[in-house]
C-alpha positions in Angstrom: 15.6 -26.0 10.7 12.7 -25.5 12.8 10.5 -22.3 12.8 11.8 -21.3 16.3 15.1 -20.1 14.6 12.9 -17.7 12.2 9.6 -16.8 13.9 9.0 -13.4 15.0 8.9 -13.5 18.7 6.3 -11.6 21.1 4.4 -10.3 18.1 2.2 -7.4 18.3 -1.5 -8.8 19.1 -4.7 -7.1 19.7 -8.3 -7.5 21.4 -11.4 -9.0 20.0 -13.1 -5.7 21.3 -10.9 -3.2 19.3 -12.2 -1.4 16.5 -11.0 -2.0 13.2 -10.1 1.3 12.6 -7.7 0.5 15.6 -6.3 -2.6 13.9 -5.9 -0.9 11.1 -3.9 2.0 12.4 -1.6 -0.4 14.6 -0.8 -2.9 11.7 0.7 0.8 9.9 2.6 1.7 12.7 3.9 -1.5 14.0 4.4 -1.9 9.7 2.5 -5.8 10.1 0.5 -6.8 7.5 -1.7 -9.2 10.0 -2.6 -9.1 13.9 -3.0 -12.4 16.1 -6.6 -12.1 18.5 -6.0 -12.6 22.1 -8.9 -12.7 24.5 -8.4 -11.5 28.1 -6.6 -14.6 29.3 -4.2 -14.2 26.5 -5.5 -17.2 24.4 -5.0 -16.9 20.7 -8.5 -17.0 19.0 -7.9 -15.5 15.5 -6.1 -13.5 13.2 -7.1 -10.1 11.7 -5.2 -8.8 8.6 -5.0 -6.1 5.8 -7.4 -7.7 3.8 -10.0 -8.3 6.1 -10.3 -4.8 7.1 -9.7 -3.7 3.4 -13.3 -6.3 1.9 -15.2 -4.7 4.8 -14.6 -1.1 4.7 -17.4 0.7 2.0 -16.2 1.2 -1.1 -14.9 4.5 -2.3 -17.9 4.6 -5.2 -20.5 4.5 -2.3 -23.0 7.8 -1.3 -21.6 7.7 2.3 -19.3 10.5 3.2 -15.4 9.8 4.6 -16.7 11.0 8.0 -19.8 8.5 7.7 -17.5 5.6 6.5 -15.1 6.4 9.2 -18.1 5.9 11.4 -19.3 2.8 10.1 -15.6 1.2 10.6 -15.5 2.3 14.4 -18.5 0.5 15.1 -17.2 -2.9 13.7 -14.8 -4.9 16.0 -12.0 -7.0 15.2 -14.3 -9.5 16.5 -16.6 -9.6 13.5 -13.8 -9.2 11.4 -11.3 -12.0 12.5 -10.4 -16.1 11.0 -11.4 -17.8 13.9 -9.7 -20.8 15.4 -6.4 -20.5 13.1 -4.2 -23.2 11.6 -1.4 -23.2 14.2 2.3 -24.8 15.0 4.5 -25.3 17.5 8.4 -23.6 18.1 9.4 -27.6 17.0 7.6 -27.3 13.8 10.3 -27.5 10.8 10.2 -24.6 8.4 9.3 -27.3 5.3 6.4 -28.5 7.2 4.9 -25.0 8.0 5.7 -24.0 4.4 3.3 -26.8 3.1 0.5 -25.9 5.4 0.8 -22.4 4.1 0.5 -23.5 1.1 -1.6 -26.3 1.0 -4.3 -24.0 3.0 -3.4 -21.4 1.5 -1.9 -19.1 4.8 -0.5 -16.0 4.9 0.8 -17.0 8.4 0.9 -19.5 11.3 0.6 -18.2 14.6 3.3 -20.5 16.7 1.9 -21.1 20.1 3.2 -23.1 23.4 0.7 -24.5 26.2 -2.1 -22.5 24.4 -0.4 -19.4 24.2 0.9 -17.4 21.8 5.4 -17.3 21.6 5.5 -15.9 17.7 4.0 -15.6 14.2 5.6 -16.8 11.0 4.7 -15.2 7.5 5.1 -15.7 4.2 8.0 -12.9 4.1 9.6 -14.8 6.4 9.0 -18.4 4.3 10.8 -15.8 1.1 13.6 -14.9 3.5 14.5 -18.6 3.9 14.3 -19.0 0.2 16.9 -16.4 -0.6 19.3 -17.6 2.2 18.5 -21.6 0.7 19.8 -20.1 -2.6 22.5 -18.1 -1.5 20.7 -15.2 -3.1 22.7 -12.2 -1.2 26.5 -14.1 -2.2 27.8 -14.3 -5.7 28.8 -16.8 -7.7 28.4 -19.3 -11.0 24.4 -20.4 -10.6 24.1 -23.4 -12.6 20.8 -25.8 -13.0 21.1 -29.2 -14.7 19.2 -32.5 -14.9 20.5 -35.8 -13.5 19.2 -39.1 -13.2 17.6 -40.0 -10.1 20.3 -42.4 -8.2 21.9 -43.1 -5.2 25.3 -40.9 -5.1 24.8 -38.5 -7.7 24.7 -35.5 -5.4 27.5 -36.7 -3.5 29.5 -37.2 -6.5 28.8 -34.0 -8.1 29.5 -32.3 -4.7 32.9 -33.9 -4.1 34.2 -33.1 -7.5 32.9 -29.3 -7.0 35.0 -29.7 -3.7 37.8 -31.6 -5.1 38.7 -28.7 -7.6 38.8 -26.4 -4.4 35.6 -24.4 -5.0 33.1 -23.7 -2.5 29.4 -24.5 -3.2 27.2 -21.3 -1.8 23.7 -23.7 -2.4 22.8 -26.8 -3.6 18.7 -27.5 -4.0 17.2 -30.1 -5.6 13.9 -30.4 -7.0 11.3 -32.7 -9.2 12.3 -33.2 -12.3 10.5 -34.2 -15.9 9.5 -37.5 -14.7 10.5 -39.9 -11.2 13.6 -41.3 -13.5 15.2 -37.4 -13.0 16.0 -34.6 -11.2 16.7 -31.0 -11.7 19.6 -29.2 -9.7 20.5 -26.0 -9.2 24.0 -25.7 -7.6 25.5 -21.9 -6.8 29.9 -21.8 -6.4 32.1 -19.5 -5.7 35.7 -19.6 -6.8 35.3 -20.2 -10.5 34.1 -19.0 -14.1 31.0 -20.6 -15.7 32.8 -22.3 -18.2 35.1 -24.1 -15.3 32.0 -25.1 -14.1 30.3 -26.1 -17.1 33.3 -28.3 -17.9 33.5 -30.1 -14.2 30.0 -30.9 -14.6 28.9 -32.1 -17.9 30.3 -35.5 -17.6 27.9 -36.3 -14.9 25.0 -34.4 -15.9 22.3 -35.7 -18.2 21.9 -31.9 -19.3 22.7 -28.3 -18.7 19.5 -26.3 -18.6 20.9 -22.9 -17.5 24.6 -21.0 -15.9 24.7 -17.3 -15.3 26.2 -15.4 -12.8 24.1 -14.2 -9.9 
């Protein structure tokens, strides 16, 4: 999947100039937790957010009054304020890849832009959104995990037996297991009890770590 399918489009943006009591009051009512920077030729040039606002504002314990506070923030522009030059993608890049720069750079988002321009803005509550729909987390059914050798087939095999006894697999995800011999699986179906599935799958298994119903 690529990020095209799940980035918010058009996002709400703001100027360099604005105050960051004006940030501030737009991420509440446009209920965003960040704001891309756009200069007056509409180029992206940085990101403002919660937190930025939130380290820079005085803190409550201060001598300054609410009014001189208020004050204070007015005079400081989103300018001052703002990541420059952000980590961005493109509408082509795939959902894994822009989950591992948010992660390995630890990102709360990726601005997506086209020919230097900003087309949308992906989040992490968008990345969770994906991981709910990747493990069927809104259909129920018998959630099951297991370990399995690491070999050519094995997925396919467990999935055709799962298919063969006319169940439907909701999710099937794979991930690293104890050591490269192994894998651990976590496979969600609807249509039968845990027990059925227990039974289907044991054989071809090297363990059953956990089955509930979810």
């Amino acid at each position: 999947m690529i990020i095209e399918r799940r980035m918010t489009k058009n996002p709400v943006t703001i100027g360099p100039d604005a105050n960051v009591v004006e940030a501030s009051e737009l991420m509440k009512k446009e209920k965003v937790h960040r704001l891309p920077v756009l200069d007056k030729d509409k180029n992206l040039i940085g990101v403002i957010s919660e937190k930025d606002i939130l380290f820079a504002s005085p803190s409550p314990a201060s001598s300054l009054s609410i009014h001189e506070m208020a004050y204070l923030l007015s005079k400081l522009t989103v300018r001052k304020l703002m990541t420059k030059d952000p980590v961005t993608i493109t509408k082509d890049t795939t959902v894994e890849e822009a989950a591992r720069l948010m992660v390995d750079q630890d990102l709360s988002c990726l601005p997506v832009v086209e020919d230097g321009k900003l087309v949308g803005i992906v989040s992490k509550s968008d990345m969770f959104k994906i991981l709910l729909e990747l493990f069927g987390a809104r259909h129920f059914g018998v959630r099951l995990s297991f370990l399995v050798d690491d070999r050519p087939g094995t997925i396919a095999r467990i999935s055709k037996s799962v298919a063969e006894a006319g169940w439907d697999i909701i999710s099937f995800g794979t991930f690293m297991g104890t050591d490269p011999s192994n894998a651990i699986c976590t496979i969600k179906v609807e249509g039968c009890g845990q027990n059925e599935l227990v039974q289907l799958l044991r054989p071809m298994v090297r363990e059953i770590l956990d089955v509930r119903e979810a």
